[in-house]
C-alpha positions as CSV (number, residue, x, y, z in Angstrom):
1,X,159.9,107.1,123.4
2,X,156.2,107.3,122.4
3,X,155.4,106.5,119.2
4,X,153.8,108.8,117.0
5,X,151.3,108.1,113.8
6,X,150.9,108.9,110.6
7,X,148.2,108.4,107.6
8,X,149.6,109.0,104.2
9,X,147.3,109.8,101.4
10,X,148.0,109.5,97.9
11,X,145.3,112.1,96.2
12,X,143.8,113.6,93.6
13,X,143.6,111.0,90.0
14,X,142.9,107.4,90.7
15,X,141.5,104.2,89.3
16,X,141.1,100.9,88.6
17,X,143.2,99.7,85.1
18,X,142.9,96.2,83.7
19,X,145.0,94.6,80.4
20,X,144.2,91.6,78.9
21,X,145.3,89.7,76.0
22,X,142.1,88.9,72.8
23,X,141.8,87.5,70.1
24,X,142.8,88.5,66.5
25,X,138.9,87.9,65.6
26,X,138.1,89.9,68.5
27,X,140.8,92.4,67.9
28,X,139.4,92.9,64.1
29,X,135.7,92.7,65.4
30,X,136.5,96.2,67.5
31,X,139.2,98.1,66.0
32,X,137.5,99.7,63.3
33,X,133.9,100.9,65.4
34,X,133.5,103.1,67.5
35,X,134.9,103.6,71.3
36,X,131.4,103.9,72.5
37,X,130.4,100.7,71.2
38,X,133.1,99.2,72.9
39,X,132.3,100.9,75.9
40,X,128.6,99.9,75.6
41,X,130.0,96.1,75.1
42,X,132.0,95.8,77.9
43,X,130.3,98.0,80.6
44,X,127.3,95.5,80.0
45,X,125.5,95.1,83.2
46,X,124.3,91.5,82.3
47,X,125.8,89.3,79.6
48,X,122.5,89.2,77.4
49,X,122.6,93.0,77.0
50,X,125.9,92.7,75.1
51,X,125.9,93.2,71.2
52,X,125.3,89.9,69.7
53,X,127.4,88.1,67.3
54,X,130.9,89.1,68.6
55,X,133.7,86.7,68.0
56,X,135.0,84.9,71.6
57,X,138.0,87.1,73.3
58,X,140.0,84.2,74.4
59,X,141.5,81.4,73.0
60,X,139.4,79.0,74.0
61,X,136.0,80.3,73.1
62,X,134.8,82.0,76.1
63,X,134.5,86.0,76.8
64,X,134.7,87.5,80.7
65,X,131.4,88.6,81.8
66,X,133.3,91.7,83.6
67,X,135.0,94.5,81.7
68,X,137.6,93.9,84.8
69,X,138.2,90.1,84.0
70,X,139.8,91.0,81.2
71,X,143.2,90.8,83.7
72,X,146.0,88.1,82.6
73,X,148.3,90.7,81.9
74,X,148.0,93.0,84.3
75,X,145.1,94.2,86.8
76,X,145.4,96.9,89.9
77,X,143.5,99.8,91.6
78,X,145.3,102.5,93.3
79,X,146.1,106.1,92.8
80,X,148.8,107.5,90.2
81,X,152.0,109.1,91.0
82,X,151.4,111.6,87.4
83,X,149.9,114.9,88.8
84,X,149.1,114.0,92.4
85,X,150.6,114.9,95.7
86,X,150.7,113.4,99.0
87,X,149.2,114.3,102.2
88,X,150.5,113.2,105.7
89,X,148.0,113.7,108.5
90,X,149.0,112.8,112.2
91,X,147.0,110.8,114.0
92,X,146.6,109.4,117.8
93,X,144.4,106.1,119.1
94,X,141.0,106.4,119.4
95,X,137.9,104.7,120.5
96,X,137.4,101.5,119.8
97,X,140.4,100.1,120.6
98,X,142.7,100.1,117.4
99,X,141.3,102.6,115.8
100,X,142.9,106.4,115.2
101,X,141.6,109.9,114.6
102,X,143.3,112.7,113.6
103,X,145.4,113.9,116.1
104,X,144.3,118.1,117.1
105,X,147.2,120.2,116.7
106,X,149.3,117.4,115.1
107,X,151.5,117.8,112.1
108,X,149.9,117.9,108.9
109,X,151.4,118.6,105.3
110,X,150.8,118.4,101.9
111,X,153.7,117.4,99.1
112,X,153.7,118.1,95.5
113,X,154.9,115.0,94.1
114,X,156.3,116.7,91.2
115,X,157.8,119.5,93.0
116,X,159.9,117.2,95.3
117,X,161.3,114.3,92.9
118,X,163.8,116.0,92.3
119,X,165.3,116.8,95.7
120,X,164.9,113.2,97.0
121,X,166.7,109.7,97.7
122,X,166.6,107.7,94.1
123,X,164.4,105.5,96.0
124,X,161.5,107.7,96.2
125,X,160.2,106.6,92.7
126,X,160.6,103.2,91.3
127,X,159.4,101.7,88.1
128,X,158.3,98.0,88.9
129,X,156.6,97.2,85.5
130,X,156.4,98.9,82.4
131,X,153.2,98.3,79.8
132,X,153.2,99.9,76.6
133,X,150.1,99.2,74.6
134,X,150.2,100.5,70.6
135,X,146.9,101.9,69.6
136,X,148.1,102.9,65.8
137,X,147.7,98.8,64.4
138,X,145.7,96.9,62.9
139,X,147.8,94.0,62.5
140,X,148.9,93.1,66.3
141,X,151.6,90.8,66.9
142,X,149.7,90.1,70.9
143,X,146.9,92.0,71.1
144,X,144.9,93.3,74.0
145,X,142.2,95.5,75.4
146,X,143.1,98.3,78.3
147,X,140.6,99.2,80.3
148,X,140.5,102.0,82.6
149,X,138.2,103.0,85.4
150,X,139.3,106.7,86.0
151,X,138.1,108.6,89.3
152,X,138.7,111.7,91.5
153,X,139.8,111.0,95.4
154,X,141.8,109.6,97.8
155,X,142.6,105.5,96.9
156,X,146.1,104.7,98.5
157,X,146.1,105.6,101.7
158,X,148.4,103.7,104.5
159,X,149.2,104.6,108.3
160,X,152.8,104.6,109.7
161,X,154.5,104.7,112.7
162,X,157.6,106.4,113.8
163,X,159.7,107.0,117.1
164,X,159.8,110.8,116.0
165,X,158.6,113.5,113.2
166,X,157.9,112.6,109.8
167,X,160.5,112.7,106.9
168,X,159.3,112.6,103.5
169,X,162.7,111.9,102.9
170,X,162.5,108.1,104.2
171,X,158.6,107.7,102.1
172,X,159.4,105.3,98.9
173,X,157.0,104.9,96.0
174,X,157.1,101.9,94.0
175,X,154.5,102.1,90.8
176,X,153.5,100.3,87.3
177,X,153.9,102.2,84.3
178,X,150.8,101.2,83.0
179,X,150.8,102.5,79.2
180,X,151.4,106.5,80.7
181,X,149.4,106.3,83.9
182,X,152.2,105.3,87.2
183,X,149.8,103.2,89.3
184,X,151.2,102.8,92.8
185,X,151.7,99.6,93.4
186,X,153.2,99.6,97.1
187,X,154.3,102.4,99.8
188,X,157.3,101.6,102.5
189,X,158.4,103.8,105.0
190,X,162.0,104.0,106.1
191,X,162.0,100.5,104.9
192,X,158.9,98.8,106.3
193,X,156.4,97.9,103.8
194,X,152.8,99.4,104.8
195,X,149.8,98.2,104.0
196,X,147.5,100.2,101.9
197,X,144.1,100.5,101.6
198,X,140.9,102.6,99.8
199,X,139.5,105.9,101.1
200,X,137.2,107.4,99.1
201,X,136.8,108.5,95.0
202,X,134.2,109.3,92.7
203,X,134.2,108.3,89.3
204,X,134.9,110.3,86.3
205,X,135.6,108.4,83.4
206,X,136.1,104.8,81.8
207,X,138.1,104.4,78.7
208,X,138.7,100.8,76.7
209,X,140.9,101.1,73.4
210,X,142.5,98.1,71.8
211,X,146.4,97.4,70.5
212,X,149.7,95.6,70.5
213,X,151.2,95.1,73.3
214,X,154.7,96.0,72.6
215,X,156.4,96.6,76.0
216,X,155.6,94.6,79.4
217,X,158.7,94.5,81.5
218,X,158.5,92.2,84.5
219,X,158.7,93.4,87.5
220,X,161.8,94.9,88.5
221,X,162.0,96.2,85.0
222,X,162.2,100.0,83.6
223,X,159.8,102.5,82.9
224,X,158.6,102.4,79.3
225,X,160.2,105.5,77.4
226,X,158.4,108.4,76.7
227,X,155.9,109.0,74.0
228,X,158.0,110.2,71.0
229,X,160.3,112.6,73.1
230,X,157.5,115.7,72.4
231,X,158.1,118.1,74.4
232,X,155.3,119.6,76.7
233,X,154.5,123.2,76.3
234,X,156.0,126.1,78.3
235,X,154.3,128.5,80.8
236,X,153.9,131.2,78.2
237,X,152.0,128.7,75.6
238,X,149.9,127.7,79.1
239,X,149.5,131.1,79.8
240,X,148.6,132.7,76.3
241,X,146.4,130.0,75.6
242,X,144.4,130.6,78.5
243,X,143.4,133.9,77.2
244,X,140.2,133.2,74.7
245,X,139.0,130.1,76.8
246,X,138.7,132.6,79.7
247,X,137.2,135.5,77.5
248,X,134.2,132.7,75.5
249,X,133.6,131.7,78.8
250,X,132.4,135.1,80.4
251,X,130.7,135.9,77.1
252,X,128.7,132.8,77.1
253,X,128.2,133.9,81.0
254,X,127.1,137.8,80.1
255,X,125.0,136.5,77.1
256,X,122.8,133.7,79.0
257,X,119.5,133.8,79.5
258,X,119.1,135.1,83.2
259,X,123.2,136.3,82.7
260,X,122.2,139.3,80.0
261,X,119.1,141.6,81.8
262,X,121.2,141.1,85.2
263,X,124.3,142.6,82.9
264,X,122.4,145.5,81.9
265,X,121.4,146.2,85.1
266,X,124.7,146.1,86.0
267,X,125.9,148.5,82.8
268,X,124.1,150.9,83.9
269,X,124.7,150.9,87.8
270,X,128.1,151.5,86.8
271,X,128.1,154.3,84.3
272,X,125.8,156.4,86.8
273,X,128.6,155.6,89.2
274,X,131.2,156.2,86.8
275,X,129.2,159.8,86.1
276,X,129.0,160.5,89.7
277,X,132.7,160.4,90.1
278,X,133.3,162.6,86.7
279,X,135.1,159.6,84.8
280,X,132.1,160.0,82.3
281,X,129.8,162.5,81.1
282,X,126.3,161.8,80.7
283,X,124.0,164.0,78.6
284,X,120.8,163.4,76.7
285,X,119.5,159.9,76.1
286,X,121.8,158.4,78.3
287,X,121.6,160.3,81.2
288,X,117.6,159.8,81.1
289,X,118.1,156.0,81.2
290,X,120.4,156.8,83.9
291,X,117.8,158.9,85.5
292,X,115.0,156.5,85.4
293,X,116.7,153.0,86.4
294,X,117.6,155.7,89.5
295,X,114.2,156.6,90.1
296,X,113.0,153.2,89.2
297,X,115.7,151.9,92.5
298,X,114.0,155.2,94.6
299,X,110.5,153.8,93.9
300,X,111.5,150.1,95.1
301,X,113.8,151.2,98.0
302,X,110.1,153.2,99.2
303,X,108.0,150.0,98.8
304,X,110.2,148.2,101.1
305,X,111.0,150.8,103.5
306,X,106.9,150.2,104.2
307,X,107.8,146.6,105.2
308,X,110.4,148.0,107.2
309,X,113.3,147.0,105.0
310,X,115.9,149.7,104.3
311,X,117.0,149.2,100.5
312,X,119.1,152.2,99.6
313,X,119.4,152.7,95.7
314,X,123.2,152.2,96.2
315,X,122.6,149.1,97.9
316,X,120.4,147.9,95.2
317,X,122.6,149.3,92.5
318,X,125.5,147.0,94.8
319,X,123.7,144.1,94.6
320,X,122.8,144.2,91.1
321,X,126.8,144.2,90.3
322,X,127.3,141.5,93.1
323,X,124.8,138.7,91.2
324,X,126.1,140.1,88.0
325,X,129.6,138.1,88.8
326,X,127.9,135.5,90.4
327,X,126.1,134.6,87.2
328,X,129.2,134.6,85.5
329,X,131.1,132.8,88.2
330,X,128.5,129.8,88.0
331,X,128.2,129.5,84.4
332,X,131.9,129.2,84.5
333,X,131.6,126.6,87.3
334,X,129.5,124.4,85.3
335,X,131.5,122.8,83.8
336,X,133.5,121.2,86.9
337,X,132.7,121.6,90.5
338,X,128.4,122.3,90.1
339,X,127.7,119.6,87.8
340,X,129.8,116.6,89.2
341,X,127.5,113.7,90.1
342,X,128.5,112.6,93.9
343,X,125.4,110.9,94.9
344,X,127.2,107.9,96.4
345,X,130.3,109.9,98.3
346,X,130.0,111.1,101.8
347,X,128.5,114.7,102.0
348,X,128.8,114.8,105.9
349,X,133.0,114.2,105.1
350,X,133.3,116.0,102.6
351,X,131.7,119.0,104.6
352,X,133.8,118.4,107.6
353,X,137.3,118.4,105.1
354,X,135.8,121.5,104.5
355,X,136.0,122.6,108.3
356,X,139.3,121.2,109.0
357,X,141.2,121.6,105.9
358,X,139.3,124.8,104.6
359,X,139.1,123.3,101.4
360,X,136.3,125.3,99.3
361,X,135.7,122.8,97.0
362,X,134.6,120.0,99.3
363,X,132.2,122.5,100.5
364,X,130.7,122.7,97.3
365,X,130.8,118.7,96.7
366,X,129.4,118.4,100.1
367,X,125.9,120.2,98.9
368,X,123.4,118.6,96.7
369,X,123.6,119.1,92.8
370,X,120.9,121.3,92.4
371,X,121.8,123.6,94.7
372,X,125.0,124.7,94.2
373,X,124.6,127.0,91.0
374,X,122.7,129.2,93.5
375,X,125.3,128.8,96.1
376,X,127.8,129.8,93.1
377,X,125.6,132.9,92.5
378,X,125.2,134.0,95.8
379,X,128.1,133.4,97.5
380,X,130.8,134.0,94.9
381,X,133.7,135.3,97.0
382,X,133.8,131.9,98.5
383,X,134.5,130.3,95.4
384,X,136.9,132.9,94.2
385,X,139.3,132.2,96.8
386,X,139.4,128.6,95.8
387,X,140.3,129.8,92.6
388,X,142.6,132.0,93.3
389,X,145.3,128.9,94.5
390,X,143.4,126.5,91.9
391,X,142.7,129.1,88.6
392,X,142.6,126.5,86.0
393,X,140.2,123.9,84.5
394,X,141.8,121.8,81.8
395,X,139.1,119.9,79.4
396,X,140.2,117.4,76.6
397,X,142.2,114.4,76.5
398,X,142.9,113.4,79.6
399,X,146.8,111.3,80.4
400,X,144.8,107.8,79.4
401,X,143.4,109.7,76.5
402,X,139.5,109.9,77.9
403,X,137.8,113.3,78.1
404,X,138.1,115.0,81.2
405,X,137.7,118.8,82.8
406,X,139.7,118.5,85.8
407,X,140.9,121.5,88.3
408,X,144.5,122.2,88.2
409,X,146.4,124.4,91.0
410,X,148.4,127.5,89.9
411,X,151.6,126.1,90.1
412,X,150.8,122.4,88.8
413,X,149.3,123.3,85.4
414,X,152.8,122.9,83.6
415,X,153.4,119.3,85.5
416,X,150.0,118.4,84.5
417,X,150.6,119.2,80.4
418,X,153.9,117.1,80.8
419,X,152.0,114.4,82.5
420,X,149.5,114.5,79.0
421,X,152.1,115.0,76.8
422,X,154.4,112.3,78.2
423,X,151.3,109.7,78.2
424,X,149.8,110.6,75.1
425,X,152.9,111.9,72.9
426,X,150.8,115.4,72.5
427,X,149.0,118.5,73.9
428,X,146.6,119.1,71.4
429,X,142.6,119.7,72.1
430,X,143.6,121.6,75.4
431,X,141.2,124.1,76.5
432,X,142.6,125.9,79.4
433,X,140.5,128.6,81.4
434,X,141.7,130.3,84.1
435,X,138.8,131.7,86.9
436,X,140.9,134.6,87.8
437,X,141.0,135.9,84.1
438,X,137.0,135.4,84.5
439,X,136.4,137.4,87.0
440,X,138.5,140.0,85.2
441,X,136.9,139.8,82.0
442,X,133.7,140.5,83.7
443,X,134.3,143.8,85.0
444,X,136.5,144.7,82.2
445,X,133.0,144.3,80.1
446,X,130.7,146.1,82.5
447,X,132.9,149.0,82.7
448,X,133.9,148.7,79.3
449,X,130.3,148.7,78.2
450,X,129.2,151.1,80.5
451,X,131.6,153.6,78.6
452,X,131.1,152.8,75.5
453,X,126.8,153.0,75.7
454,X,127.3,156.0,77.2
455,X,129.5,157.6,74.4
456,X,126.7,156.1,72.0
457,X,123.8,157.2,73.6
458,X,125.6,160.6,73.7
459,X,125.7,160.7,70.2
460,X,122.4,159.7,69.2
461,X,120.6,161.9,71.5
């Protein structure tokens, strides 16, 4: 029988986490300042640009010149089972000889990880190690420093072979509780081990907090129990608290700079729409602003019609509406998918996942920072069917406690709060906005508006 291949891809959250045991005099040097200082100190390109006159971090007087040396208890890179799923692509032998591609037409599928625990073998998750590191001490029985080197991407990947179709069912994931995070530490495959190896990640946060360490299993061992047994909020919570994120967000949006003059355009396209069809009545003042912004379009729609261009008023009065949302739609965008800094990833792959896998956002990653607020603006639609199967954008704490604003699919956002609340023990400093209540929002206030400027306008005039 031939045999068939397979690449399996662990994606989404990644990293690199190190922990390593200090000093007491290190320990107390720390503890009490701030986390940016302690970022500052051990993110130190050079030794001679670290702060001077802090006490040694090991025993025998000497301090790691790398924030990632700090390692005797525990050091690995890989991607975490917590929020992620995993994506089998099939591929066949390619050119040179022992290399693959992706096979055209071949079997391809994407697993929740989340979503399928459940329903598989006991094998499919194992806890090799459990760390458990306590932040809330000042008087540490062993204490350490945890670093963590958080990214976005694809970081365990592994290629398999089989004498027929895949079965998720024979995949096994073996991982390190590493104080919340479950870093993969090996992939088999109806019981072969595979090797795995880096794909591709950029880089969204580093955290580095001090404690005790209170838990380290060898391995073999249990996972470390869950943060106080708090229970992660429900859908409704999720849901409900969605609601004013969404609604500052398109105010911010409609209340911008360029955002508000394009918004009264906008207002008043629609209520002489909204007057045409007999939904409102216009009289007196407002009908003559009404009047002019139409005559106003008629003059403009003349000027180009000299240069050849036909510009109907409704076409104008279209457009007007169209960049209204898109304004909105970018401002709201900001604060994930325009302003992410990819300089070092590959834009040529990340454009071609977009032509294969139709995925929006790579298409977005792919172009250069300063242009995609205008592709936002522009081409809008685009990113609205993105965000119709991935609505949300969580920003706080992240599961290792760092800040983050991450993109979470429709039906993941309640495995993603467990994920935080399991690893940090809360879900407090959430803010949750969801795109489709954005986009809602926005023509809710235009029409909205519309009507109610009208019924003033009436009054005063």
């Amino acid at each position: 029988m031939t045999p068939r291949y397979f690449e399996i891809s662990i994606v989404r959250w990644c990293g690199e986490f190190v922990c390593g045991r200090v000093t007491q005099a290190f320990f107390d040097y720390w503890k009490g300042r701030p986390e940016e200082d302690l970022a500052t100190f051990m993110t130190a390109w050079e030794t001679d640009e670290r702060e001077a006159g802090v006490p040694a971090a090991r025993s025998d007087g000497s301090t790691p010149d790398n924030w990632y040396e700090f390692d005797d208890v525990e050091h690995i890179s890989n991607a975490v089972t917590n929020n992620n799923y995993i994506r089998v692509v099939e591929l066949e032998p390619g050119e040179p000889e022992g290399s693959f591609r992706i096979k055209a037409g071949g079997y391809e599928e994407d697993f929740e990880i989340s979503a399928i625990a459940g329903q598989m073998p006991k094998n499919f998750l194992t806890c090799v190690r459990s760390i458990e590191v306590d932040q809330d001490t000042d008087g540490p029985a062993d204490p350490v420093i945890v670093g963590k080197a958080l990214a976005k991407g694809a970081d365990t990947v592994a290629r398999c072979t089989t004498s027929g179709p895949f079965d998720i069912r024979k995949l096994s994931i073996s991982y390190i509780d590493f104080d919340g995070d479950h870093v993969v530490d090996g992939l088999t495959y109806d019981g072969q081990d595979l090797e795995v190896e880096g794909q591709f990640s950029d880089g969204k946060a580093m955290l580095f907090y001090l404690g005790d360490l209170n838990v380290l299993s060898p391995y073999g061992g249990d996972a470390a129990p869950a943060a106080g047994g708090v229970k992660p909020p429900g859908k409704l919570r999720l849901l409900a608290g969605t609601l004013w994120p969404s609604f500052a967000t398109t105010l911010k949006a409609v209340f911008s700079l360029f955002g508000f003059p394009v918004f009264l355009l906008a207002m008043i396209g629609a209520a002489k729409y909204l007057h045409l069809f007999d939904l409102i009545e216009l009289k007196g003042l407002a009908l003559r602003i009404i009047e002019t912004q139409k005559d106003a379009l008629d003059e403009i729609a003349e000027l180009a019609a000299k240069y050849g261009i036909g510009l109907p008023s409704a076409v104008a009065d279209a457009f007007v509406l169209y960049l209204s949302v898109g304004n909105t739609m970018a401002r709201a965008e900001k604060g994930d998918l325009v302003n992410v800094d990819n300089d070092d990833s590959d834009h040529w792959s990340l454009f071609k996942e977009w032509l294969t896998r139709g995925r929006v956002d790579s298409l977005l990653l792919s172009l250069p920072k300063i242009t995609r607020d205008g592709f936002v603006r522009l081409f809008w639609p685009v990113m609205m069917l993105y965000r119709l199967k991935t609505p949300f954008v969580v920003t706080g704490a992240g599961p290792g406690g760092d800040i983050i604003s991450s993109s979470v699919p429709r039906r993941e956002l309640s495995g993603f709060a467990e994920m935080v609340t399991e690893a940090r023990g809360t879900w407090k400093g959430q803010t949750v906005q969801d795109f489709r209540q954005i986009f809602l929002w926005h023509v809710v206030l235009v029409l909205g508006a519309s009507a109610l400027t009208a019924h003033v306008l009436q009054r005063l005039g």
